[in-house]
ZAZA-250140 format. One record per residue: residue in three letters; residue number from 1; x, y, z of N, C-alpha, C, CB in turn. Coordinates in steps of 0.05 Angstrom, whole numbers, plus 5000, padded with zeros to 4 digits. Glycine has a CB too. Layout:
! residues N
(pt 'Ala',NUM,(X,Y,Z),(X,Y,Z),(X,Y,Z),(X,Y,Z))
...
//
This chain:
! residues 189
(pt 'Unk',1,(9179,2389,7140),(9162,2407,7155),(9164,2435,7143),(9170,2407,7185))
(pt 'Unk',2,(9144,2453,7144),(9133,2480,7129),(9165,2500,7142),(9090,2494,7146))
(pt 'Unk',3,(9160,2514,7138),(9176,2546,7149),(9145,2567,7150),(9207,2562,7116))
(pt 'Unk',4,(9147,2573,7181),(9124,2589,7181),(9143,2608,7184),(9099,2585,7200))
(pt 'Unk',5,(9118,2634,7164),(9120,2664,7167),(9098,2679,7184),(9120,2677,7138))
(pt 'Unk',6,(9104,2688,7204),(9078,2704,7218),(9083,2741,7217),(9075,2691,7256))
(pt 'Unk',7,(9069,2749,7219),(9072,2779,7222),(9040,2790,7231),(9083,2793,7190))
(pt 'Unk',8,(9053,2815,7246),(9026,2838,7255),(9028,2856,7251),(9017,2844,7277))
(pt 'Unk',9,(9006,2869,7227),(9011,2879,7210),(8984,2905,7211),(9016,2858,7187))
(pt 'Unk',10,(8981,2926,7212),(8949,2938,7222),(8946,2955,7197),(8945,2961,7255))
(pt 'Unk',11,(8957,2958,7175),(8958,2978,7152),(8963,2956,7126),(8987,3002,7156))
(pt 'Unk',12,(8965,2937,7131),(8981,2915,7102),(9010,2920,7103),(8971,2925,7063))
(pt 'Unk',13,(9026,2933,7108),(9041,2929,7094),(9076,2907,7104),(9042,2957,7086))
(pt 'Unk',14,(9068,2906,7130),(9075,2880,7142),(9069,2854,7125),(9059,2878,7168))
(pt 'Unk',15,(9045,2859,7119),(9031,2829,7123),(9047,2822,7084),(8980,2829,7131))
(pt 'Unk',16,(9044,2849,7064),(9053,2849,7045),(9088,2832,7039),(9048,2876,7042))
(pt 'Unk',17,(9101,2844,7057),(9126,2829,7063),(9134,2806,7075),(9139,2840,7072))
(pt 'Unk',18,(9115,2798,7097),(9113,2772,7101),(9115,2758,7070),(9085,2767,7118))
(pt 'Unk',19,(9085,2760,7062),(9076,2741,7038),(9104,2738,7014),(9043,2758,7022))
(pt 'Unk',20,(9123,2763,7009),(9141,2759,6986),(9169,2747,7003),(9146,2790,6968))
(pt 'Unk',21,(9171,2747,7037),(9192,2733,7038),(9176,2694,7043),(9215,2751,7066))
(pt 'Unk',22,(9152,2689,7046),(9142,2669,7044),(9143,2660,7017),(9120,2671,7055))
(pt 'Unk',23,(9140,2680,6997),(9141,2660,6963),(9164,2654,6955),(9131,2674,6935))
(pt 'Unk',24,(9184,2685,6968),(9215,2681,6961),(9228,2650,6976),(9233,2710,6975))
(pt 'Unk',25,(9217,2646,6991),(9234,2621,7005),(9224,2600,6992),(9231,2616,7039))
(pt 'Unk',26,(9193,2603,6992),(9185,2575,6989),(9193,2568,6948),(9144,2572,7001))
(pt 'Unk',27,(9202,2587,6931),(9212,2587,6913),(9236,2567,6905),(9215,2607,6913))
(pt 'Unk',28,(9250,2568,6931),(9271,2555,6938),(9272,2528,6957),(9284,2572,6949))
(pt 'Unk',29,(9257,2533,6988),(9259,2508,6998),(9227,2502,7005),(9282,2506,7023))
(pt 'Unk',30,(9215,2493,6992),(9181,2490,6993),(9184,2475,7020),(9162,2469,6963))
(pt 'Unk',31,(9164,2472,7040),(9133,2496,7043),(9142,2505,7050),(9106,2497,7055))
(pt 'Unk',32,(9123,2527,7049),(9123,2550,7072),(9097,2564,7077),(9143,2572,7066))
(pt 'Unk',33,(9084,2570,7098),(9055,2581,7102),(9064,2609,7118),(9032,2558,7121))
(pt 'Unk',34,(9045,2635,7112),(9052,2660,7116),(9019,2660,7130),(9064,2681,7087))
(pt 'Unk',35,(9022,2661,7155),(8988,2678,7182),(8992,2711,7190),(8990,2659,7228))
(pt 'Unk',36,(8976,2711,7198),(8970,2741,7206),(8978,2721,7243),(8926,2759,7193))
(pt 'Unk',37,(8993,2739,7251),(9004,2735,7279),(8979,2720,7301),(9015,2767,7291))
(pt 'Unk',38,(8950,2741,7297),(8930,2722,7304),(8916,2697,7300),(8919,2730,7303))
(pt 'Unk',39,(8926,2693,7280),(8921,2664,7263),(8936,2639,7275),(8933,2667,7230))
(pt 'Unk',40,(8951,2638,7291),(8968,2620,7298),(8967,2611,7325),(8991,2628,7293))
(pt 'Unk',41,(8970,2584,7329),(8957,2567,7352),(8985,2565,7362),(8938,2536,7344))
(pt 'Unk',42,(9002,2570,7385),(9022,2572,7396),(9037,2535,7391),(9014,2585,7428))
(pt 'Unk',43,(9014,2524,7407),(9019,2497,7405),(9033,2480,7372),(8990,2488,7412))
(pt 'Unk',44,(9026,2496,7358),(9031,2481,7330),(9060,2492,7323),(9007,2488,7305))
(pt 'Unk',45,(9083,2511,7335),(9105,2515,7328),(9130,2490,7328),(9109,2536,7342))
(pt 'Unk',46,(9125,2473,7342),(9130,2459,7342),(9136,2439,7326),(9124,2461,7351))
(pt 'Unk',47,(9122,2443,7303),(9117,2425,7277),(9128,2441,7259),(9085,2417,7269))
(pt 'Unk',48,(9137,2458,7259),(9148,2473,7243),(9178,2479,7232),(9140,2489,7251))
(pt 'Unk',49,(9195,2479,7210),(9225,2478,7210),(9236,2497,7213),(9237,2469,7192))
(pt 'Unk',50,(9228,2521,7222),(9238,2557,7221),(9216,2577,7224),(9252,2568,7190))
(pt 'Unk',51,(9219,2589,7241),(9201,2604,7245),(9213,2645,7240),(9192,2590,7276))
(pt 'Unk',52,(9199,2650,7222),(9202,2677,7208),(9172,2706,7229),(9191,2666,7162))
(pt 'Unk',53,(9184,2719,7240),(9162,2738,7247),(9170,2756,7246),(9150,2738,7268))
(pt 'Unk',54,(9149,2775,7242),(9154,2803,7237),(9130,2823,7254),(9152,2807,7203))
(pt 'Unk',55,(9144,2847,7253),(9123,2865,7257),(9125,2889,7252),(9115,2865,7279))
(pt 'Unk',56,(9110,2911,7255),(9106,2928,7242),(9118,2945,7271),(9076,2930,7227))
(pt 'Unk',57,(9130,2967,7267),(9138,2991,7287),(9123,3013,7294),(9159,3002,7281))
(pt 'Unk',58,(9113,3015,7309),(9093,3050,7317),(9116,3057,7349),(9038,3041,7332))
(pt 'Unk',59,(9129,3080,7345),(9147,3091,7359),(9168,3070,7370),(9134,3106,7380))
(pt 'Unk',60,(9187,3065,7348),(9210,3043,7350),(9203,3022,7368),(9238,3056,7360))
(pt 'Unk',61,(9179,3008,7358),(9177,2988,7377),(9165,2973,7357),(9162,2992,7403))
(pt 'Unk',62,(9159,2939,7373),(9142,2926,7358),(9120,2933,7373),(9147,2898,7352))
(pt 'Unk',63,(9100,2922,7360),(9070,2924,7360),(9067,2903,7384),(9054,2916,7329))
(pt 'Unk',64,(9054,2908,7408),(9041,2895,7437),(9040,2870,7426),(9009,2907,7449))
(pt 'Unk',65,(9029,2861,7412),(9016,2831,7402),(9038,2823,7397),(8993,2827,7377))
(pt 'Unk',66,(9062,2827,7376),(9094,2815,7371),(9097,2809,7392),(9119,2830,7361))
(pt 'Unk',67,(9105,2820,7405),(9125,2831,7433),(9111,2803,7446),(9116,2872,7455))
(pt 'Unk',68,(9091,2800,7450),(9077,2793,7478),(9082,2761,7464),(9037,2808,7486))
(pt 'Unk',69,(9075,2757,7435),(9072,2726,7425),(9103,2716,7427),(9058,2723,7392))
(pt 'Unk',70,(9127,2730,7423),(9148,2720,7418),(9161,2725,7454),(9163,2735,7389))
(pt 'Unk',71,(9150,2736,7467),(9165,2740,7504),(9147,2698,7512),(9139,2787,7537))
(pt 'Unk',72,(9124,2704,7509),(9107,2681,7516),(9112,2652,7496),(9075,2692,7514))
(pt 'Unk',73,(9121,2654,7479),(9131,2634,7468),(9155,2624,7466),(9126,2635,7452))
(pt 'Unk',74,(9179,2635,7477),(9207,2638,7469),(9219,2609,7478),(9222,2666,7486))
(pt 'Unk',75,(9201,2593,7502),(9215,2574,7496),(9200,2557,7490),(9230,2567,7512))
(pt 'Unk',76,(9183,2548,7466),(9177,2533,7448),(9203,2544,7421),(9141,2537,7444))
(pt 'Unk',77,(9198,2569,7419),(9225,2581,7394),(9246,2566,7398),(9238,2612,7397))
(pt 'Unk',78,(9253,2561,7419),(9280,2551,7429),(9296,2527,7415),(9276,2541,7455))
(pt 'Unk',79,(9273,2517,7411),(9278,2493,7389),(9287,2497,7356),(9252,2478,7388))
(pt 'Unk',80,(9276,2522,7343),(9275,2526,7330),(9291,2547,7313),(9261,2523,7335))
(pt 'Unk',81,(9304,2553,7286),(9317,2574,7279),(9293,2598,7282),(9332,2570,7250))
(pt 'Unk',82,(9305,2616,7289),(9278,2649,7295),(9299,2671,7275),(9274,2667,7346))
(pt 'Unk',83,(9277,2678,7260),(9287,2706,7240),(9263,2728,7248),(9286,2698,7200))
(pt 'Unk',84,(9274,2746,7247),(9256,2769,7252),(9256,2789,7233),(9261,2781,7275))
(pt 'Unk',85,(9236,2806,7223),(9239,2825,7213),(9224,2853,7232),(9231,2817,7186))
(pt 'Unk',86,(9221,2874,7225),(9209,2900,7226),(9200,2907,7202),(9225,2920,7236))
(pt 'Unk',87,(9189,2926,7204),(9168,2949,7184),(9168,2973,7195),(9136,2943,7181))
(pt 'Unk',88,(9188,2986,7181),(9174,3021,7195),(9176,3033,7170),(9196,3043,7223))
(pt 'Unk',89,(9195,3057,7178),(9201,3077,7153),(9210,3096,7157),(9183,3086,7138))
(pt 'Unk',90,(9238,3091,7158),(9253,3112,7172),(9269,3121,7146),(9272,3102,7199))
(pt 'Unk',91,(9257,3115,7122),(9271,3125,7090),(9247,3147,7092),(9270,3097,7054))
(pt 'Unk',92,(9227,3145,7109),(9206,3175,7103),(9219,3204,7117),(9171,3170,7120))
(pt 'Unk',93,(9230,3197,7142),(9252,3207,7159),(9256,3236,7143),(9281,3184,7161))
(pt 'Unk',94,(9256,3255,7165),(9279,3285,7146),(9305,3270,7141),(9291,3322,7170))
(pt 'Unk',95,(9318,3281,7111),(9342,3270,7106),(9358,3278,7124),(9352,3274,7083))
(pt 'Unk',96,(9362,3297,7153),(9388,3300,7159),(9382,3285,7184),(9401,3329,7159))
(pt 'Unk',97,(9367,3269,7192),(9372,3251,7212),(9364,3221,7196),(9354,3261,7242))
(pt 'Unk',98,(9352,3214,7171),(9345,3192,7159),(9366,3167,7174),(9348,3198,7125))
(pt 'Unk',99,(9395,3171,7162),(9416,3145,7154),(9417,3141,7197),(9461,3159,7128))
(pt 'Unk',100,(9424,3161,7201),(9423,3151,7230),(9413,3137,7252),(9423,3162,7238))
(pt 'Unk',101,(9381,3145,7238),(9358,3144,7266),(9350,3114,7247),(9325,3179,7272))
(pt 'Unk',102,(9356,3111,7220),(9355,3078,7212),(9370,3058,7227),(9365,3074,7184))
(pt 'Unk',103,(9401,3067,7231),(9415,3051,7246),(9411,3041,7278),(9434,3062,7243))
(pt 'Unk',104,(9396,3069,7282),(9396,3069,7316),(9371,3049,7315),(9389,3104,7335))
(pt 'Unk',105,(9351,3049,7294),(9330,3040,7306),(9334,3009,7301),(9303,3054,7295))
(pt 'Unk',106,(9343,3003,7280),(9347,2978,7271),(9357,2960,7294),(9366,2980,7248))
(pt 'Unk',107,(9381,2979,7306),(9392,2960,7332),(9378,2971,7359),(9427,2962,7337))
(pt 'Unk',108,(9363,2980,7362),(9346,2983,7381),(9320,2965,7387),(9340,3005,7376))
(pt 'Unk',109,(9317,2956,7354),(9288,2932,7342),(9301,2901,7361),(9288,2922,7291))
(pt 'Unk',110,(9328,2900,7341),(9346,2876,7340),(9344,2870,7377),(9382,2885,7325))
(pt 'Unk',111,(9353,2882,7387),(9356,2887,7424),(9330,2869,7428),(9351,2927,7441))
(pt 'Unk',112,(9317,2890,7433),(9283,2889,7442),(9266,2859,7429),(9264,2921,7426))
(pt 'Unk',113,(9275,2847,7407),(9263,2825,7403),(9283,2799,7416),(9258,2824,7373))
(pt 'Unk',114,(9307,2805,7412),(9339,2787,7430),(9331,2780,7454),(9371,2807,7439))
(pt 'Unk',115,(9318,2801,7465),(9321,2804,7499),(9294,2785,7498),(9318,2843,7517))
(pt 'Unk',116,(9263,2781,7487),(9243,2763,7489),(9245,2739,7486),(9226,2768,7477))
(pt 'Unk',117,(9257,2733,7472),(9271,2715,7462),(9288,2693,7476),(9283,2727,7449))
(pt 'Unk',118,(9308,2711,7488),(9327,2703,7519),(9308,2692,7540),(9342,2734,7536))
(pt 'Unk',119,(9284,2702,7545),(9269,2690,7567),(9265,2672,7564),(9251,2696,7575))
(pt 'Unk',120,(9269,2646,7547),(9264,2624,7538),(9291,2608,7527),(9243,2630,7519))
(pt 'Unk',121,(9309,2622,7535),(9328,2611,7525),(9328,2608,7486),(9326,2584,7542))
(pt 'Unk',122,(9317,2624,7471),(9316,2618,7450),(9336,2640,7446),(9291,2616,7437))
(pt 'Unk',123,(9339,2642,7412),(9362,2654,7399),(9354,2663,7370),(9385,2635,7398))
(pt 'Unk',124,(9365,2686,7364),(9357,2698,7344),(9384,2703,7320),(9344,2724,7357))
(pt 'Unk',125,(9362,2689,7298),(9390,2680,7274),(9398,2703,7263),(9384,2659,7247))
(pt 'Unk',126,(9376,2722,7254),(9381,2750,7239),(9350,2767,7240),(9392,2743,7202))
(pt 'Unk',127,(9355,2794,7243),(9340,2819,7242),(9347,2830,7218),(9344,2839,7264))
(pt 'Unk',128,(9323,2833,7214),(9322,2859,7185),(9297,2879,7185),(9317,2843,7150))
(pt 'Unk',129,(9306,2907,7191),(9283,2937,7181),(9287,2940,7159),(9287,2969,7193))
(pt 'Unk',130,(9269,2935,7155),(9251,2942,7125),(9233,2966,7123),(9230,2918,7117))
(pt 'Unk',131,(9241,2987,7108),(9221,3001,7101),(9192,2991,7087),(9234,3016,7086))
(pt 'Unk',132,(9172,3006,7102),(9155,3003,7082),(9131,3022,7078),(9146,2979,7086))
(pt 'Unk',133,(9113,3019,7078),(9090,3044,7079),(9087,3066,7098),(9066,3035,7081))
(pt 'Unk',134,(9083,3094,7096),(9076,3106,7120),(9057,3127,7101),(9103,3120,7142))
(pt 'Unk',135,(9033,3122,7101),(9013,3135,7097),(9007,3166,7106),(8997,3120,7106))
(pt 'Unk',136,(9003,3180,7095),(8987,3204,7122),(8963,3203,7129),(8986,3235,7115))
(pt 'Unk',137,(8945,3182,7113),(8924,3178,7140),(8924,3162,7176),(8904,3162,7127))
(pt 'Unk',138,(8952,3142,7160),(8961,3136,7186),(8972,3148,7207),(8974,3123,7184))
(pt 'Unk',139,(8981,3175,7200),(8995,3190,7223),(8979,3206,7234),(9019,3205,7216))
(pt 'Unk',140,(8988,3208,7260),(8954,3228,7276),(8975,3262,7267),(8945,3220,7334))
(pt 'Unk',141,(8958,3276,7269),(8965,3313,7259),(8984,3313,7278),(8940,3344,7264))
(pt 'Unk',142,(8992,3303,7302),(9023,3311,7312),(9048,3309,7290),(9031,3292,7337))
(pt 'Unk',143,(9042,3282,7286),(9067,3273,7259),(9065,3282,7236),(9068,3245,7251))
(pt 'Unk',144,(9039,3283,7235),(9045,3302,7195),(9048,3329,7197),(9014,3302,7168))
(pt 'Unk',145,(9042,3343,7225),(9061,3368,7228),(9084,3376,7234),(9056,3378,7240))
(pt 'Unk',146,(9094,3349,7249),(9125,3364,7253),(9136,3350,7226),(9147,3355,7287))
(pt 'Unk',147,(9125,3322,7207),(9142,3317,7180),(9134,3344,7171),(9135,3289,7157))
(pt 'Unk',148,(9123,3357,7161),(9118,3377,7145),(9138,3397,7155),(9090,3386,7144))
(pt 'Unk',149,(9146,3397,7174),(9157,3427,7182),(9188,3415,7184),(9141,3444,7217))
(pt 'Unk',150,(9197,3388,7178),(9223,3384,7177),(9232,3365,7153),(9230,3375,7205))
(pt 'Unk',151,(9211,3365,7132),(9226,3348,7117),(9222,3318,7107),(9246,3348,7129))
(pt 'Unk',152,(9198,3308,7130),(9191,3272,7121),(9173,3276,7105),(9179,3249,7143))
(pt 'Unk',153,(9178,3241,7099),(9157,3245,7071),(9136,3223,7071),(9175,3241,7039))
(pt 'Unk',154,(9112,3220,7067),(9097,3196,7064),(9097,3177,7046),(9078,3201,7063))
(pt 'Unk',155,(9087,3151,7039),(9091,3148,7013),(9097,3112,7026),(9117,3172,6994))
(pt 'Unk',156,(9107,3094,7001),(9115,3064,7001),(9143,3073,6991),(9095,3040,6981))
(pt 'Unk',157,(9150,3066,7014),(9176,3061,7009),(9198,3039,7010),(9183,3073,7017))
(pt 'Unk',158,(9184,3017,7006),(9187,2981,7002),(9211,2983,6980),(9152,2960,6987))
(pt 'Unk',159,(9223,2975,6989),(9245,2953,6969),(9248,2925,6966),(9270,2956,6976))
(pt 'Unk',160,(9232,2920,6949),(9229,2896,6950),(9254,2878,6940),(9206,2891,6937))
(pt 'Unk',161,(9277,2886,6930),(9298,2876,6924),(9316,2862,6952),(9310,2898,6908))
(pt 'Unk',162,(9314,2892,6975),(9322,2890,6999),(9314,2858,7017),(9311,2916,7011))
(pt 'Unk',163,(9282,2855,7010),(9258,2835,7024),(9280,2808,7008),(9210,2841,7009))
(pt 'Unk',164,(9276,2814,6988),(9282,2793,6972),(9314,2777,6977),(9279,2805,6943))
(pt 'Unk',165,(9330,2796,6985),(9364,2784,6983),(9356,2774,7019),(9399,2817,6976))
(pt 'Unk',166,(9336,2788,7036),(9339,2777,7071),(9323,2755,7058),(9322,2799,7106))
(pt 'Unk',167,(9313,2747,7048),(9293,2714,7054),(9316,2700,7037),(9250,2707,7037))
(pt 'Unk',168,(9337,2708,7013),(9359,2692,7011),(9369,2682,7033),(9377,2703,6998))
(pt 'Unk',169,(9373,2701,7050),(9403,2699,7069),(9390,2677,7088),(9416,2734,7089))
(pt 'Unk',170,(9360,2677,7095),(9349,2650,7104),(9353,2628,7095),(9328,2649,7104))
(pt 'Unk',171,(9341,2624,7067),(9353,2601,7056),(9379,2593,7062),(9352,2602,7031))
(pt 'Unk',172,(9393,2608,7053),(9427,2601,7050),(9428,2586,7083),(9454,2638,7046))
(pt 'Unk',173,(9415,2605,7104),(9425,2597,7125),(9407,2571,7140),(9427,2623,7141))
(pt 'Unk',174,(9398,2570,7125),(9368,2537,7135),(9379,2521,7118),(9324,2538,7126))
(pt 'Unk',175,(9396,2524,7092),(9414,2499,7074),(9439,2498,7082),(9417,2504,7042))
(pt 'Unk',176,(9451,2514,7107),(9482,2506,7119),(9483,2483,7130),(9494,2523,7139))
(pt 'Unk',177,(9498,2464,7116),(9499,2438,7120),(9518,2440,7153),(9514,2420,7090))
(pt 'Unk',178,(9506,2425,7176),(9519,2421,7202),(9545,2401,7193),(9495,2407,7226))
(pt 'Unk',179,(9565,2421,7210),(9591,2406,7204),(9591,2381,7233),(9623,2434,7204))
(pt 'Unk',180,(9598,2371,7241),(9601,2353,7260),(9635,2343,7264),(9580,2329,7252))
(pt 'Unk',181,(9638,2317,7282),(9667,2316,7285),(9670,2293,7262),(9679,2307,7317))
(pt 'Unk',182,(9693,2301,7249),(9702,2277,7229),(9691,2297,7194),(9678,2237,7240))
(pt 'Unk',183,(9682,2316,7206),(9670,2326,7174),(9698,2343,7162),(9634,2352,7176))
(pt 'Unk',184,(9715,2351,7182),(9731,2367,7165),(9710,2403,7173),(9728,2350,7124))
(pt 'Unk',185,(9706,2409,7193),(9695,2437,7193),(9726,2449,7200),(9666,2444,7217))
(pt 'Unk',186,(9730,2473,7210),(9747,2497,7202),(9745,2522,7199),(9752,2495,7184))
(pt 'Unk',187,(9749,2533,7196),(9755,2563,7183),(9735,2564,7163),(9786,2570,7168))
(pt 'Unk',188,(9712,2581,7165),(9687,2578,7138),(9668,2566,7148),(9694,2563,7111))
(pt 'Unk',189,(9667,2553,7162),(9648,2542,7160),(9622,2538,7178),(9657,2526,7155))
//
């Protein structure tokens, strides 16, 4: 069965990181199909071996549509391994609150998708914020005035090396062979 990637994405650049942790995996453990979050029939998760979603952040949050597909689906997820990512850009950040307000937000993302999740009894294998685009046509003149007057910066700020080692750490963790009784599990494993 596939590994679906979904994400909601209103600029690309969600939808951009979806697609390279969808080639990165399926590089490794083929299939895998990458939708635009609207693209996807609830009913069909089920058929699926892992389910990967993402979304994009406008004021440390996910985007209404994430939020709402993964609270309303959580126990169909339940069945399934759930990875999540984000998209913001808190590397655009003034440098003297950058390293911080990354951490805060990262586990603030991690929370807020845990807790939708929980309503269904489902469970979440790993979170990853990812930087990625922040345009200044995207920001309304509140935000490109106070970045201007403290220091942020616009621009792509994707690492795709970063994208690339989190859809490893999937693999690795969708190829952990289940230890059972009589296998010898332990310490490691």
């Amino acid at each position: 069965m596939p590994i679906l990637i979904i994400y909601a994405s209103p600029h690309g650049s969600t939808r951009a990181i979806a697609e390279r942790i969808s080639s990165r995996i399926a590089s490794q453990i083929p299939p895998t199909e990458v939708h635009a979050l609207s693209d996807i029939d609830p009913a069909t998760l089920s058929s699926y071996t892992a389910i990967v979603i993402g979304s994009a952040v406008h004021k440390v949050a996910w985007l209404h549509d994430a939020t709402t597909f993964v609270h309303a689906n959580s126990t169909a997820l339940a069945n399934l391994p759930v990875f999540a990512f984000s998209v913001g850009a808190p590397a655009g950040m003034p440098k003297f609150v950058r390293a911080r307000f990354e951490r805060s937000e990262e586990k603030r993302l991690e929370g807020a998708v845990e807790k939708e999740l929980k309503s269904g009894k489902a469970t979440l294998e790993a979170h990853k914020l990812f930087n990625g685009k922040f345009e200044r046509e995207d920001a309304g003149w509140c935000v490109r005035t106070m970045f201007a007057c403290f220091g942020g910066r616009f621009g792509d700020f994707t690492d795709w090396d970063t994208v690339d080692k989190w859809a490893d750490t999937i693999v690795a963790k969708l190829n952990k062979p289940v230890t059972g009784e009589g296998e010898g599990g332990g310490a490691g494993n």
